[in-house]
C-alpha positions in Angstrom: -59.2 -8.3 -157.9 -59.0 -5.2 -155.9 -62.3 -4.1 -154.7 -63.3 -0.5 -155.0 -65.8 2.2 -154.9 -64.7 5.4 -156.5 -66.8 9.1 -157.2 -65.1 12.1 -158.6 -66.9 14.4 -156.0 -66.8 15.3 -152.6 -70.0 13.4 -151.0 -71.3 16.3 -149.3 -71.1 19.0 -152.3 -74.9 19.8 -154.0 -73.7 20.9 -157.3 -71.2 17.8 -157.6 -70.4 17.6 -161.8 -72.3 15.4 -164.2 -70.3 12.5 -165.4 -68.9 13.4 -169.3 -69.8 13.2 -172.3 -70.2 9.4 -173.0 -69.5 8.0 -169.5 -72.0 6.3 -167.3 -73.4 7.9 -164.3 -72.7 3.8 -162.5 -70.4 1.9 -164.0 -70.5 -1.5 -161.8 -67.8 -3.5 -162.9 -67.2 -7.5 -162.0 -68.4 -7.2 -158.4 -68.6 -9.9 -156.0 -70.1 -9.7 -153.0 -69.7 -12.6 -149.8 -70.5 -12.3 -146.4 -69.1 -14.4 -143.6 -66.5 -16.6 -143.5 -65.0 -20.3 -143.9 -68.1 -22.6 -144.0 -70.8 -19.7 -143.1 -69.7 -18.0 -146.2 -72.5 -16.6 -148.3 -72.0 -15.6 -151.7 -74.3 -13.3 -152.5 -73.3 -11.2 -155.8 -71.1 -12.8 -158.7 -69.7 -11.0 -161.2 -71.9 -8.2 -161.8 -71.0 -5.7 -164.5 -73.4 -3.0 -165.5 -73.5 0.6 -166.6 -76.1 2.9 -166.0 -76.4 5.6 -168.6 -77.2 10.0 -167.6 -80.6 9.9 -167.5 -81.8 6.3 -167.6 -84.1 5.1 -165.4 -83.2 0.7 -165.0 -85.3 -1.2 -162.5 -83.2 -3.9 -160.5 -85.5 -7.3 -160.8 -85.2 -10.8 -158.9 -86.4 -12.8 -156.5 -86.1 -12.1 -152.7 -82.4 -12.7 -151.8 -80.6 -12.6 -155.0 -78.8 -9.6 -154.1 -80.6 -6.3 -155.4 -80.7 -4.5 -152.4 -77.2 -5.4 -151.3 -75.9 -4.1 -154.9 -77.6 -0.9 -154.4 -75.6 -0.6 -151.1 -73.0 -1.3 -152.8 -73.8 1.6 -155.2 -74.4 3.7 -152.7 -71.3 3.4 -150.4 -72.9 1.9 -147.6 -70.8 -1.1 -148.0 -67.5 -2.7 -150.4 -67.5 -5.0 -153.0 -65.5 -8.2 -152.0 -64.1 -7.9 -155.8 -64.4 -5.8 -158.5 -65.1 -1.9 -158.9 -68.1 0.6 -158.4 -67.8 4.0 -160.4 -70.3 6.7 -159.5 -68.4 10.3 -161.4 -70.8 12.5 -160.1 -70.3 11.7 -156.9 -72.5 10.3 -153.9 -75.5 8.8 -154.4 -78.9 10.4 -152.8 -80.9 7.0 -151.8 -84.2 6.2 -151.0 -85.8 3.3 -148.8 -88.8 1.0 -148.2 -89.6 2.5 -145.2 -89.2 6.7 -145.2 -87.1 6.7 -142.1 -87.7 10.3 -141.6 -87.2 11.9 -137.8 -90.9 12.0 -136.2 -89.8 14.7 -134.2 -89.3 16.9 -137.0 -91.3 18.6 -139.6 -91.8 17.2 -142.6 -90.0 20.5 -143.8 -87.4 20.1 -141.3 -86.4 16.9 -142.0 -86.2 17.9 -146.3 -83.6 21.3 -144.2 -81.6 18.6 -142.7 -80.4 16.8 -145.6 -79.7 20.5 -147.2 -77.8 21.2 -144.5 -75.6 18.0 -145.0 -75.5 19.2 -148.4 -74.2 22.3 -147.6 -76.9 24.8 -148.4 -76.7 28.0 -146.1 -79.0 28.2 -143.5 -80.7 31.2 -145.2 -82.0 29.4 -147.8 -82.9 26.4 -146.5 -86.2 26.6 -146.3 -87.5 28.1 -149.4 -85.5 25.4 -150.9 -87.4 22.8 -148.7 -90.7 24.3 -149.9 -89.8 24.2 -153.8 -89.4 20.3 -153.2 -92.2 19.9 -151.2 -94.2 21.6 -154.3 -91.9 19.1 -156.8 -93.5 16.3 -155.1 -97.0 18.0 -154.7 -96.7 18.6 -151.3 -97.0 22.6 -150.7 -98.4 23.3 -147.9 -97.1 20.3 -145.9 -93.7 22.3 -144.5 -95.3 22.2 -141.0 -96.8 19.0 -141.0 -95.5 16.0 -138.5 -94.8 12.7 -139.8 -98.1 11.3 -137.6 -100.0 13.7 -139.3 -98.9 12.3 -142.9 -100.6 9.6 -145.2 -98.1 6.4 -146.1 -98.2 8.2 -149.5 -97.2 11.4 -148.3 -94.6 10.0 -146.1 -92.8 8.7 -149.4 -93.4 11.7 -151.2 -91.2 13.9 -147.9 -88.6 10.7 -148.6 -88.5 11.4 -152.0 -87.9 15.4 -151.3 -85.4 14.2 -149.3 -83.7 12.8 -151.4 -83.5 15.3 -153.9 -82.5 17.7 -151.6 -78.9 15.9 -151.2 -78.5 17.4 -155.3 -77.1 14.5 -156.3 -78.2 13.7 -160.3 -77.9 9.8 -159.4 -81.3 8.4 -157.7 -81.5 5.2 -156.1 -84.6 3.1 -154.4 -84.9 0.2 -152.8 -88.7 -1.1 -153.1 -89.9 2.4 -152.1 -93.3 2.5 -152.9 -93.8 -1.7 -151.7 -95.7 -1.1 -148.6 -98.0 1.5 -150.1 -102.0 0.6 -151.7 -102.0 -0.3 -155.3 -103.5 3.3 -155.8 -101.4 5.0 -153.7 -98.5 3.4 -155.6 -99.9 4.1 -159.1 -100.4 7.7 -158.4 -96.0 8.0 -157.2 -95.4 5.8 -160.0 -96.6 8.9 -162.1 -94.9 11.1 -159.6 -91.2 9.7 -160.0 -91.6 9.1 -163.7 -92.5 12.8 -163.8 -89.8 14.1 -161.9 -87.3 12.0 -163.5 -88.2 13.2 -166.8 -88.5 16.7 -165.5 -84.7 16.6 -163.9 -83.1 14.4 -166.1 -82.4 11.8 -163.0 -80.5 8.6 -163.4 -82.5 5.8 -161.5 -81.4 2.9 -160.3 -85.1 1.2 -158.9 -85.0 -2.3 -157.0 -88.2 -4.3 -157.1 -89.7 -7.8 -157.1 -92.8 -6.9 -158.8 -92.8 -7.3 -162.5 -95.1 -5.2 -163.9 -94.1 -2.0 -161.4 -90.9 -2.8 -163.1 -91.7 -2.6 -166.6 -94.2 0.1 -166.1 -91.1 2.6 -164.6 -88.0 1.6 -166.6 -86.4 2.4 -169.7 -84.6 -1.1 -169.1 -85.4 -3.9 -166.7 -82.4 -5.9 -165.4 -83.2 -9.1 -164.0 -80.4 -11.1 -161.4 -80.8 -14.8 -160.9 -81.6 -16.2 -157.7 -78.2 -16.6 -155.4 -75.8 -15.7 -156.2 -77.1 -13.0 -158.1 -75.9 -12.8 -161.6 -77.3 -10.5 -164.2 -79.1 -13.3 -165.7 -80.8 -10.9 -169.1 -82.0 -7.5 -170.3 -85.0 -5.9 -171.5 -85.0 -2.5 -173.7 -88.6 -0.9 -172.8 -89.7 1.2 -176.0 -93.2 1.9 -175.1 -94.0 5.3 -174.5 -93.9 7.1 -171.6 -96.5 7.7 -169.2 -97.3 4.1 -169.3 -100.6 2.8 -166.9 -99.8 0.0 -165.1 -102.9 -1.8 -166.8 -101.6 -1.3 -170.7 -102.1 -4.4 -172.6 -97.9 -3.3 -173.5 -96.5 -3.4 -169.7 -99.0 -6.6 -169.0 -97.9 -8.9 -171.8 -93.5 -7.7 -171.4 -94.6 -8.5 -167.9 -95.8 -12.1 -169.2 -92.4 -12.4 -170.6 -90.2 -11.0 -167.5 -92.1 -13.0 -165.3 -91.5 -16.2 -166.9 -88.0 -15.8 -167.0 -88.1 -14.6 -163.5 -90.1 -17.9 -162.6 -87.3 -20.1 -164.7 -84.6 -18.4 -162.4 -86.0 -19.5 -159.5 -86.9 -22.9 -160.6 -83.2 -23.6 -161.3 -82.5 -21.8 -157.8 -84.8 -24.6 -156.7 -83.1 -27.5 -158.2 -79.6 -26.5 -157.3 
């Protein structure tokens, strides 16, 4: 099998199309994934196949090492499959980290212009459109702030803007709210679920914590320990805004996390 990564759009273009009527915004077909070689070969992903609907948000679940982060480089170009095929028909994917990675010499303004810039958004307009997604992420006022000058919260919330700013309609995050206070990470919870919902987003959220997943996701995929394998599925019909607490996300979360605790176990004994 031929490995491959394919968008319909050029990576840099802001206004790249949405996929049509019918397709999936990811379409992850039969990927493997190794790294290394002869004896020191690790096999890390094993025939993953997955589509991710326009507009769904689906949180990526597993224990640490199965492979969740490496499939969303995968997704988003920073690396090739070993096997199979990666379809993202919208083009580029705008990505967000663990840690916000953002330039602590710049503003947190300036660093939202930068990634319009790569996005090609004239210079002219640059920073009212900063400012707009500063506001998106309730953040006005913060255009001349420095990064030292910025809560852990409100570091995430200039990642986020930057993110958006690259106009891509496909969204993905790796763990990006992990290092951040239970509060803190309750009150961006509400933050991405609004902004999703407000700009019809397609998500694709990696986590290990069960109940962060359930609480964000219209479906929770869940990857067996390595090699990661989508192992089962969960539809999520309770309504949206969910609390973290809800006697609905605690006992789907009793569920997930026994499964989750089964996959290991057999990880374990293997």
């Amino acid at each position: 099998m031929t490995p491959a990564l394919t968008t319909s759009a050029d990576p840099t273009d802001a206004a790249a199309p949405a996929p049509a009527d019918g397709a999936p915004a990811v379409r992850i077909s039969h990927v493997h994934k190794s790294f290394g070689r002869g004896s020191a070969r690790t096999h890390v992903l094993d025939d993953i196949t997955l589509d991710v609907a326009p507009g769904e948000f689906v949180t990526l679940l597993g224990a640490s090492g199965c492979g969740k982060s490496t499939l969303l480089n995968l997704v988003a170009g920073l690396d090739r499959p070993s096997a199979g095929e990666i379809q993202v028909p919208g083009g580029r994917p705008a990505l967000m980290f663990q840690e916000h990675a953002l330039f602590p010499w710049l503003t947190a303004g300036r660093n939202i212009e930068l990634a319009l810039k790569l996005a090609g958004v004239p210079r002219a307009e640059r920073r009212a459109e900063a400012e707009r997604l500063l506001e998106l992420v309730r953040l006005g006022g913060a255009y001349g702030k420095r990064v030292h000058e910025l809560s852990g919260g409100m570091r995430q919330r200039v990642a986020m803007a930057r993110a958006l700013a690259q106009g891509s309609q496909v969204l993905l995050m790796d763990e990006p709210f992990a290092a951040l206070d239970a509060i803190t990470r309750d009150v961006l919870h509400d933050e991405i679920t609004r902004i999703w919902a407000e700009r019809r987003l397609t998500v694709l959220f990696v986590t290990h914590n069960v109940r962060e997943a359930v609480r964000l996701a219209e479906r929770v995929v869940l990857l067996s320990s390595r090699p990661g394998r989508v192992a089962r599925e969960w539809r999520i019909d309770l309504p949206q805004p969910r609390r973290i607490e809800s006697s609905g996300v605690a006992d789907l979360s009793i569920e997930i996390t026994e499964e989750l605790r089964g996959e290991i176990r057999r990880h374990v004994q293997h």
